[in-house]
C-alpha angles and dihedrals in degrees: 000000000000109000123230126241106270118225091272096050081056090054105050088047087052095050081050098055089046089050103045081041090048080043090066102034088066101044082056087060101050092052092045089052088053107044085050086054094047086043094055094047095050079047089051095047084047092064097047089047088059095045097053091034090046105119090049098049085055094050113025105076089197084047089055098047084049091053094051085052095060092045089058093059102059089028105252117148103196084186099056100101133003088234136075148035099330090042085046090046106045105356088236095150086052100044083049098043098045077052086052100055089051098048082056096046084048098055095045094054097049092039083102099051092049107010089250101313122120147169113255086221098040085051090050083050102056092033087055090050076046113058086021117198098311087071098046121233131314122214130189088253077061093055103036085057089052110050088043082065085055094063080093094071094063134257115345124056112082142118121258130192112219101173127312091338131061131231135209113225112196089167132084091231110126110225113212127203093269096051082053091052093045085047097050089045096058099059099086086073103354085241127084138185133229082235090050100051091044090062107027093048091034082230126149116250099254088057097047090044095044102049091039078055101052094058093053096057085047088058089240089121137037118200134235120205104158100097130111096240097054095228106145107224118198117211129220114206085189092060101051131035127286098212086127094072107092120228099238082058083071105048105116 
């Protein structure tokens, strides 16, 4: 008959258990220990790295975008406030949040061209014409950083991908499934058709007429009836450039 483990036997096993437990607690530690030290000198060597790589930063708009990737890593948001030592170092939040007023400004004065939907590019574009060389360049990385900064300010402002290509929506108005298809579609001309959208989408006739209208009430459209074949197109501003827009259109 096999014997039972005495109370002893319970106790040493239990002593074991403390002390393998105790065993990797420590070596946690250690690790933990390690990783924080390694942590605080890549901090440290970022900030070198900014100090001697300022000016750069400050210019080179792929520099830029390479230099928030290595902040992401050790979690350094050099965005986070306008103050402190990486405003003081390079004036990043500065340089993101005066991009961010006229981003603002931008999408207000060609609300009326495309109901407050507008190319990203078309948006780096007109902000570059804008701020002109004695600013430095702007990239998309540059804009996308900043708009993210105007969530603050409510719904609204926020990127959208409608296909291959993204939008800026400066407007609360919520786009469904069926306004991103209509949009994509449009594209190929910026324009579409009821009758397009019916066979192109394989969608009924009340679907196609009733998302087409609704954004036209939203101001995302304006509509074309002055063809031969009587066909109503409605036209998307978003979808095409707006390099008909002047630039003294968009002085604020």
């Amino acid at each position: 008959m096999r014997r039972r483990p005495g109370i002893g036997g319970l106790q040493t096993a239990a002593a074991a258990r403390d002390q393998y437990r105790m065993l990797g607690e420590n070596v946690a530690k250690i690790r933990t220990d390690l990783m924080k030290e390694q942590l605080t000198t890549f901090r440290s060597q970022l900030e070198d790295f900014a100090r001697k790589h300022k000016n750069d930063i400050r210019k080179n708009p792929a520099f830029r975008s390479q230099f928030h990737e290595m902040c992401a890593k050790v979690g350094v948001d050099p965005l986070a406030s306008n103050k402190g030592f990486w405003a003081e170092l390079l004036g990043i939040g500065d340089f993101y949040y005066e991009l961010g007023v006229q981003i603002v400004d931008i999408c207000l004065a060609t609300r009326v061209h495309n109901g407050g939907l507008i190319d990203l590019q078309e948006l780096c574009n007109l902000l570059c014409q804008r701020r002109k060389s004695a600013h430095g360049a702007v990239s998309e990385d540059d804009c996308l950083r900043a708009i993210s900064k105007l969530k603050v300010l409510g719904s609204g402002f926020e990127v959208i991908s409608v296909g291959k290509r993204k939008l800026v929506r400066s407007v609360p108005t919520e786009l469904n499934k069926d306004h991103n298809a209509i949009l994509e579609l449009a594209q190929a001309q910026g324009f579409v058709t009821v009758e397009e959208v019916e066979k192109r989408l394989s969608w009924p006739s009340g679907r196609a007429t009733d998302a087409l209208e609704t954004l036209l009430d939203e101001g995302l459209a304006m509509i074309d009836d002055g063809h031969r074949d009587r066909k109503r197109r409605y036209w998307f501003p978003c979808a095409s450039s707006l390099s008909s827009v002047g630039t003294d259109t968009l002085k604020i």
